[in-house]
C-alpha positions as CSV (number, residue, x, y, z in Angstrom):
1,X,-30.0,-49.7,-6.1
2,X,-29.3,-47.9,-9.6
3,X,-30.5,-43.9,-9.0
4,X,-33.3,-43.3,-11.3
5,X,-32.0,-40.8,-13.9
6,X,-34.3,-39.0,-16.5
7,X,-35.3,-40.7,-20.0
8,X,-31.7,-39.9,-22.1
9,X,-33.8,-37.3,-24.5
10,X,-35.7,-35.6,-21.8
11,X,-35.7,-31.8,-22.4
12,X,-35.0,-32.2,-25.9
13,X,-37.7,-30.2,-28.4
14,X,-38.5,-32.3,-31.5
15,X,-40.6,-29.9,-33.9
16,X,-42.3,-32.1,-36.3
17,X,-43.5,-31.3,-39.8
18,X,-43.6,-34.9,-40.9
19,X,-46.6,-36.8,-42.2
20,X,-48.2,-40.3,-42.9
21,X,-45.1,-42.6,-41.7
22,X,-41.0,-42.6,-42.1
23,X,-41.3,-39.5,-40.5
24,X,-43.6,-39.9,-37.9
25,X,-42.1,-43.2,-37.2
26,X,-38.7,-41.3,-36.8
27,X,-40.5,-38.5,-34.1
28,X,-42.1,-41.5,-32.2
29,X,-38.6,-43.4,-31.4
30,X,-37.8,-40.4,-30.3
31,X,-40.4,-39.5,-28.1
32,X,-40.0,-43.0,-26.7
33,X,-36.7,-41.9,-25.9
34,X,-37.8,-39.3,-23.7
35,X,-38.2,-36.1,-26.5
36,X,-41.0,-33.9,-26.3
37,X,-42.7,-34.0,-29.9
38,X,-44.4,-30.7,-31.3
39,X,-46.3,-32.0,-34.6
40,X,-46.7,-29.3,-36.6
41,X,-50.0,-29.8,-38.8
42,X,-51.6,-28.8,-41.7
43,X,-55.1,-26.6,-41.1
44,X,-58.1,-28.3,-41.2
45,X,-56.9,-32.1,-42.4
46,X,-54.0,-32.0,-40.3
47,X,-51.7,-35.4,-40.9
48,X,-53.3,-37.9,-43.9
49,X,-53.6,-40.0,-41.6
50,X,-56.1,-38.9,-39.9
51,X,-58.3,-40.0,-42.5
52,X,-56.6,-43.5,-42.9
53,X,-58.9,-46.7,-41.2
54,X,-59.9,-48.4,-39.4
55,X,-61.9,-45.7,-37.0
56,X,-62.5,-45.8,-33.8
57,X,-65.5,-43.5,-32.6
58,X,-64.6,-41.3,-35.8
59,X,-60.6,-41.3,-34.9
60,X,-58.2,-43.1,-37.2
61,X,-56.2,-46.0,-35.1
62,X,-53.3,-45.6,-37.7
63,X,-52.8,-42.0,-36.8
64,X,-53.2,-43.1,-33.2
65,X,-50.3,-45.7,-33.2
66,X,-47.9,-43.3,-34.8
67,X,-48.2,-40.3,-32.3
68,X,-49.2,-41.5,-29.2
69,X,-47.8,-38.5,-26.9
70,X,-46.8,-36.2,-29.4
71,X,-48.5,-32.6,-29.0
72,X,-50.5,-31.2,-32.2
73,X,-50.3,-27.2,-33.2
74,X,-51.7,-26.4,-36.7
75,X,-50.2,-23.9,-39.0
76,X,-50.6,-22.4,-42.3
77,X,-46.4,-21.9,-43.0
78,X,-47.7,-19.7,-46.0
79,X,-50.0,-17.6,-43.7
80,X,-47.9,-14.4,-41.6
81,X,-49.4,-15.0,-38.0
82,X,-48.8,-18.6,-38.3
83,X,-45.0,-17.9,-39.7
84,X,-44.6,-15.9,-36.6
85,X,-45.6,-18.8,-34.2
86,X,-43.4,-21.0,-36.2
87,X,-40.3,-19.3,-36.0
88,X,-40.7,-19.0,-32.0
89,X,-41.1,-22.5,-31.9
90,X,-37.6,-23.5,-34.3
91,X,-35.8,-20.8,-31.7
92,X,-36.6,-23.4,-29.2
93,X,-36.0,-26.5,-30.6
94,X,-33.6,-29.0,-30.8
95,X,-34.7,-31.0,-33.8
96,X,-36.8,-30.3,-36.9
97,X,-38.0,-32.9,-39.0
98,X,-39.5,-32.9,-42.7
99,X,-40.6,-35.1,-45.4
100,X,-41.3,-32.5,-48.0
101,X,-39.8,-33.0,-51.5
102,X,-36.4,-31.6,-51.4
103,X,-36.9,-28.0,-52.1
104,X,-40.2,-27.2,-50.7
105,X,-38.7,-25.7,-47.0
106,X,-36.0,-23.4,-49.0
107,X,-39.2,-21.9,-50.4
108,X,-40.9,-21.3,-47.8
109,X,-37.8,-19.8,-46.3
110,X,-36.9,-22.3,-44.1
111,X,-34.4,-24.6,-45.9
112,X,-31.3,-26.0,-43.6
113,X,-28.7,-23.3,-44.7
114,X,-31.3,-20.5,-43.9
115,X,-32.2,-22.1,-40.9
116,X,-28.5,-22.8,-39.9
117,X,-27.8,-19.6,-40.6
118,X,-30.2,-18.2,-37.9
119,X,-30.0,-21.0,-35.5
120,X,-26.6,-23.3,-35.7
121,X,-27.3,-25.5,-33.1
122,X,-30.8,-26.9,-34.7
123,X,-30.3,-30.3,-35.9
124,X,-32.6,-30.6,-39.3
125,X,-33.4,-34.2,-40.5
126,X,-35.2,-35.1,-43.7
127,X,-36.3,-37.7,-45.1
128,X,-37.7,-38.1,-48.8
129,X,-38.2,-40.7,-51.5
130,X,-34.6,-40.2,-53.2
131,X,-32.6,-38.3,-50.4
132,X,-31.6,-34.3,-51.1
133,X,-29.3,-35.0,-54.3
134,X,-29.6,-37.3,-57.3
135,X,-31.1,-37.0,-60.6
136,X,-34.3,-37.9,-59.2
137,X,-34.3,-36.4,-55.6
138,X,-37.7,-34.4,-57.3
139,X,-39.2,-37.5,-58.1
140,X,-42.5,-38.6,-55.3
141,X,-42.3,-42.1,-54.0
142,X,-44.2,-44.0,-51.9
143,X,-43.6,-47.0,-49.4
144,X,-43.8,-49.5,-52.3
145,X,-42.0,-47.6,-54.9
146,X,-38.7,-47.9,-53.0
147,X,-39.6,-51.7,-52.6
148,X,-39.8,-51.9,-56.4
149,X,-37.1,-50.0,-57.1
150,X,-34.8,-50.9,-54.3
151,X,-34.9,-54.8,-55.3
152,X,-36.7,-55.7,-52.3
153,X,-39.7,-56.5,-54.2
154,X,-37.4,-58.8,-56.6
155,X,-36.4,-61.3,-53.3
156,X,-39.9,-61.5,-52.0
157,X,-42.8,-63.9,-52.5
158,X,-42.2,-67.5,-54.3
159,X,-40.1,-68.6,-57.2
160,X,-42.0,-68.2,-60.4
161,X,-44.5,-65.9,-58.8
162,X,-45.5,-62.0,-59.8
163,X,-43.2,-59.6,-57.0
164,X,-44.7,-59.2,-54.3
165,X,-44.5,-55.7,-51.5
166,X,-43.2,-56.8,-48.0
167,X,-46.5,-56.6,-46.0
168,X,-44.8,-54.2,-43.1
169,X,-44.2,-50.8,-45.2
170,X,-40.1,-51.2,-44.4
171,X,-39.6,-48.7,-47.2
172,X,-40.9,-45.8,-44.5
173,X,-40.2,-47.8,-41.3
174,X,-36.4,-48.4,-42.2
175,X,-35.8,-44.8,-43.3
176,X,-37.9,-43.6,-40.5
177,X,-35.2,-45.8,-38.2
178,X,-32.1,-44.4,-39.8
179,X,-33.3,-41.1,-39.5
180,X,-33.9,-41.4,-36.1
181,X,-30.0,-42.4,-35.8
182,X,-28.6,-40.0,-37.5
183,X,-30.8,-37.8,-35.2
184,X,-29.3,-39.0,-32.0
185,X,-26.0,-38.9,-33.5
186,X,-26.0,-35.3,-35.1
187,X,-27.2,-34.7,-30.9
188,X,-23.9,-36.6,-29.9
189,X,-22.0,-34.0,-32.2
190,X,-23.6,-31.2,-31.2
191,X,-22.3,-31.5,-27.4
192,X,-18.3,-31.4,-28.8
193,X,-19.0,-28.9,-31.6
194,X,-21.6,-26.6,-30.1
195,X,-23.4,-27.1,-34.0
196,X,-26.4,-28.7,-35.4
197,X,-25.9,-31.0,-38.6
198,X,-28.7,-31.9,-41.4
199,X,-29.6,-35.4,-41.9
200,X,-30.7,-36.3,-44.9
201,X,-32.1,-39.9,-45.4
202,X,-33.5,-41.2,-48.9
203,X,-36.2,-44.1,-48.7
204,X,-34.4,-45.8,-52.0
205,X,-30.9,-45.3,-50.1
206,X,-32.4,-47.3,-47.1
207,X,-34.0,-50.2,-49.2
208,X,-30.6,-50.9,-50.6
209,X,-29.0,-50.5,-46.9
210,X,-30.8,-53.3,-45.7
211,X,-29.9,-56.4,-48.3
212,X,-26.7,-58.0,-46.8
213,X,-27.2,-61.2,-48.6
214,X,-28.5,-59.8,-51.6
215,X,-26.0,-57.3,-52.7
216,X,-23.2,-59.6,-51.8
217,X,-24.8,-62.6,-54.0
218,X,-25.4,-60.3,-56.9
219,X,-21.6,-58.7,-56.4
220,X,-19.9,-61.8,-56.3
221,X,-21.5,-63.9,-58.7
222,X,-23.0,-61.4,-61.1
223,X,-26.1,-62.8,-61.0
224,X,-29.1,-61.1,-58.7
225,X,-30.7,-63.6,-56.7
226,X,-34.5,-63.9,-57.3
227,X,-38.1,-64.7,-54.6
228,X,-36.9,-67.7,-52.4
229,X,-40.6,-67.9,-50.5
230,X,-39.7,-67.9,-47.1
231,X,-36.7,-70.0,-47.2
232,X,-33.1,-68.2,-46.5
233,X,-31.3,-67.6,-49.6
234,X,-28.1,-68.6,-48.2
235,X,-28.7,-71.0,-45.4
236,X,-30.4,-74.3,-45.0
237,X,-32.6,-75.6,-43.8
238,X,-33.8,-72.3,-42.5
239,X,-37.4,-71.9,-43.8
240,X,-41.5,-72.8,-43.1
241,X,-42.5,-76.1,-43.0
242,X,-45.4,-77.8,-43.0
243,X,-46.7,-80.0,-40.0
244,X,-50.2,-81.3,-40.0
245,X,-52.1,-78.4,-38.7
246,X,-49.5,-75.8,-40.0
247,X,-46.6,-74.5,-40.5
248,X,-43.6,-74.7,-38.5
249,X,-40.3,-72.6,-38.7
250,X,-37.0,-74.6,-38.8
251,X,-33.9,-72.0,-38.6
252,X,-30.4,-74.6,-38.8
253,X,-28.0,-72.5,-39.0
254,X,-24.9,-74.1,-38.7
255,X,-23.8,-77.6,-39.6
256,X,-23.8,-78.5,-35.6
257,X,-27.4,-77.3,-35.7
258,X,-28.5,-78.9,-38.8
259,X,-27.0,-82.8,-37.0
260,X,-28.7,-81.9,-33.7
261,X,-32.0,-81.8,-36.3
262,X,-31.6,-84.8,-37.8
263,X,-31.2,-86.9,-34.5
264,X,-34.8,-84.9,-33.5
265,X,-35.9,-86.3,-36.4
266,X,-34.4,-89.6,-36.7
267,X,-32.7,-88.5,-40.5
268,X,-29.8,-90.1,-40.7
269,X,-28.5,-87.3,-43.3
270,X,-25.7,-85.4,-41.4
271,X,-22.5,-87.5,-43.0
272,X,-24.6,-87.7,-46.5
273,X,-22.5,-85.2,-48.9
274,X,-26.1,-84.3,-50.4
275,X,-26.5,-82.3,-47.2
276,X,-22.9,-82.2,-45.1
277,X,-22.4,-78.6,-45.4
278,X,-24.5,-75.6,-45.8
279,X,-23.4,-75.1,-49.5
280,X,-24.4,-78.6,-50.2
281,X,-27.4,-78.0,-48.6
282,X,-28.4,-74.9,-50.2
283,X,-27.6,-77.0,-53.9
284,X,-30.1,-79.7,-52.7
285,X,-32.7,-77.8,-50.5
286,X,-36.1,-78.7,-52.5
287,X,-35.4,-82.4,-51.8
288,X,-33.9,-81.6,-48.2
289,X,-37.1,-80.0,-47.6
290,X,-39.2,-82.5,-49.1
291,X,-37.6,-85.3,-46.7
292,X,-37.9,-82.9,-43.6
293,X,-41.6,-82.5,-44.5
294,X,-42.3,-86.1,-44.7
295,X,-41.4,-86.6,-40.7
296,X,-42.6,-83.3,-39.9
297,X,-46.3,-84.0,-41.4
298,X,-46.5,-86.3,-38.6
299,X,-47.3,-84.2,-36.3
300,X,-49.0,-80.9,-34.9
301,X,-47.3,-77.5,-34.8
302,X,-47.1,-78.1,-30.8
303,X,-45.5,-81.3,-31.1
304,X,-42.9,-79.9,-32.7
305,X,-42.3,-76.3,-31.5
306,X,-41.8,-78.6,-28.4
307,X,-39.2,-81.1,-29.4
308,X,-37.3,-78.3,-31.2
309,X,-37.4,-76.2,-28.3
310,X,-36.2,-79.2,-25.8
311,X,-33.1,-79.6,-28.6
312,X,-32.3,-76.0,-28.5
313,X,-32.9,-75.9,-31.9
314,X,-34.3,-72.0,-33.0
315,X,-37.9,-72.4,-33.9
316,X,-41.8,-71.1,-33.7
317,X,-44.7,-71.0,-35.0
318,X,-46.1,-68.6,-37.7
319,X,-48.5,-66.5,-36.0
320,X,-51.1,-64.0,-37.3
321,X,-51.1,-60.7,-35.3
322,X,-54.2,-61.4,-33.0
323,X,-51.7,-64.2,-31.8
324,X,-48.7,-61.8,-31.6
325,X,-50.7,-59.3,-29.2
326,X,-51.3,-62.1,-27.2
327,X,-47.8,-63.8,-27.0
328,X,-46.9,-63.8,-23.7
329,X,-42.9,-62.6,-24.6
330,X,-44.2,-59.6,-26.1
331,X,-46.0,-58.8,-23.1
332,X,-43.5,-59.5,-20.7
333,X,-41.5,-57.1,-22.7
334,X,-43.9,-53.9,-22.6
335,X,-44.4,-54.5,-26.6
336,X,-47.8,-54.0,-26.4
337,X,-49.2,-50.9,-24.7
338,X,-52.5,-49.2,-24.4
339,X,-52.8,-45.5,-25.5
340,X,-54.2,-43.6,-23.0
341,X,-57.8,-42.4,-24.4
342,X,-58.4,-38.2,-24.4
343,X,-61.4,-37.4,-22.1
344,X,-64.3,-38.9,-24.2
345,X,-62.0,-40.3,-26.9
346,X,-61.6,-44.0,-27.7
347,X,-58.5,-46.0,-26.6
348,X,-56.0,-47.6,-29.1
349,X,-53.4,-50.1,-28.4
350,X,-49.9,-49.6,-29.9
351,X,-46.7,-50.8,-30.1
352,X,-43.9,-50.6,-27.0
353,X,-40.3,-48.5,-27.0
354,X,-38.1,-51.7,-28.3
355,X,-35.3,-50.1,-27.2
356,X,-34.7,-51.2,-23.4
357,X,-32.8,-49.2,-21.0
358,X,-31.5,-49.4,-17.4
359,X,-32.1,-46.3,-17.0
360,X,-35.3,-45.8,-18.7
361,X,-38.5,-46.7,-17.0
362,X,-41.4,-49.2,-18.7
363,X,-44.3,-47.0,-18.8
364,X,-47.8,-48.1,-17.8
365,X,-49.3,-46.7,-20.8
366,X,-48.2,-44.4,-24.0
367,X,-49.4,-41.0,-23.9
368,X,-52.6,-40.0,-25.9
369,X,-52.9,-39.1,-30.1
370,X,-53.7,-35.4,-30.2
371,X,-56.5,-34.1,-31.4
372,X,-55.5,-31.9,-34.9
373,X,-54.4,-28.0,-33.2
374,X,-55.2,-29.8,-29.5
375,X,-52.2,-28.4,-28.2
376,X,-52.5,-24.7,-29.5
377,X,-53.2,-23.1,-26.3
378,X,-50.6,-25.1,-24.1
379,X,-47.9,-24.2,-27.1
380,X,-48.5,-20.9,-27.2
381,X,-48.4,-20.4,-23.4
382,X,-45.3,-22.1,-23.1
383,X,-43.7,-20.0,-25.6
384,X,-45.2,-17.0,-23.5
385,X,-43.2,-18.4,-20.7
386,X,-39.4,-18.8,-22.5
């Protein structure tokens, strides 16, 4: 029997100034990961949101879902006691994390080469709307704004239609994920050099990181590819379509696929040059859909999740997220956990660690939200102790 080793971030001290999402998102993964998580809050409103719905018993489920497990001090950075508390706790931590606008921690005094300077194994990550540099690193953005601006909003919704914001917020949860990697790696450096690194990840710089097929369409040809709906831009038939109680998704991906298909369906299209290869495919998907859609109309959702499924052929249904809690993959896979409730407080569900490990246990439940400066006491003692 494998020995059961520690989570691989145990013992590491995440001290977190982040707020509302890519950085919270960031500190999570890593608490997943094992890290202890210090959130370091504003006095009296603490995280925004705190104040975001929907509420449970007066407590924001957002918040919840985003720090489950993370410990809450509050401090006034501008305030000398509070400065005092704050510097113990960057002596004994591994990681800071910020989402200020670039500037706003050198002026507090506490900028990565001051900081560096003092501590040079502390590993500093920000993350901001425009990154550190660039004419517009000043400049505030928002989830959408990087959608906008990054061309994501240009690829998404249907032909002809106004541009449409992916409804995940990827512009926080992608940067939130890269930061988190350039986390664990400026930890993997640390153990050869003995130093800390800063990471610095831009929200615009991680919209654009993200569109393989869109960058390489526009690069190529010169011309940027517009909204598709839900159809690939580049492969057919891999797209929604509609059955008689539904939708259905079809995913062919490969010309082997795409004549397994057409026997499920009884087209005899494989050998037609309208449809013989992707490319041709691709130049002739409205009416390839059109002729899919007539057979699949036939039939329920089931019916045909079914006979794809029996052909090996990648498919499912389109589910809404009361469907998705209860999909019976997700559950098997831990992706849906309850947060344990504070005495008195309400309980939340939120999402599983999607990073499985061999050597990192499934727990039974995620940790609870703290309450805003919940931690104080236990924070303080523990510095006492080091």
């Amino acid at each position: 029997m494998m020995e059961q080793r520690m989570a691989p971030l145990t013992g590491i001290i995440v001290l977190d100034l982040t707020h509302v999402l890519a950085g919270p998102y960031c500190s999570q993964s890593l608490g997943d990961l094992g890290a202890r998580v210090i959130k370091v809050e504003r006095p009296g409103t603490g995280d925004d949101t705190r104040q975001y719905p929907p509420f449970v018993q007066g407590e924001s489920a957002y918040f919840a879902t985003l720090n489950a497990g993370k410990q809450s001090i509050a401090l006034d950075l501008k305030a000398e006691a509070d400065r005092s508390i704050f510097e113990r706790l960057v002596a004994r931590a591994d990681v800071l994390l910020e989402n200020y606008r670039p500037g706003v921690m050198a002026r507090l005094g506490y900028g990565w080469d001051s900081l560096h300077a003092r501590h040079p194994r502390l590993i500093y990550g920000a993350v901001s709307g425009f990154g550190q540099t660039g004419p517009d690193a000043q400049k505030p953005a928002y989830d959408m704004v990087v959608q906008a601006r990054g061309g994501v909003m240009s690829i998404t919704g249907e032909a002809g239609g106004p541009p449409v914001r992916v409804g995940a917020s990827i512009g926080d949860i992608v940067a939130g994920m890269f930061l988190a990697q350039g986390v664990l790696a400026a930890l993997y450096d640390r153990e050869r050099t003995g130093l800390g690194a800063m990471v610095d990840v831009g929200m615009l710089d991680a919209q654009l990181a993200i569109q393989e097929h869109s960058v390489a369409l526009t690069s190529a040809t010169g011309v940027p590819p517009g909204p598709t709906g839900a159809r690939h831009p580049t492969i057919t038939p891999f797209s929604t379509f509609r059955a008689a109680d539904g939708f259905v998704v079809i995913a062919a991906g490969n010309d082997a696929m795409f004549g397994k298909l057409c026997g499920v369906l009884g087209l005899t299209l494989a050998d037609d040059p309208r449809f013989a290869t992707n490319a041709a495919r691709c130049d002739n998907n409205a009416l390839l859909k059109r002729l899919i859609e007539a057979v699949t109309l036939g039939g329920p959702v089931a019916h045909w999740i079914a006979v794809l499924e029996a052909a090996g052929l990648p498919t499912g249904r389109v589910q809404n997220m009361a469907e998705v809690l209860r999909d019976p993959q997700l559950l098997a896979r831990h992706m849906v956990m309850p947060v344990t409730p504070r005495p008195g407080g309400p309980a939340f569900t939120a999402t599983g660690n999607p990073i499985k490990m061999s050597t990192l246990p499934e727990p039974a439940a995620l940790g609870p939200a703290p309450a805003l400066d919940g931690d104080r006491t236990a924070i303080l003692e523990w510095l006492d102790q080091g």
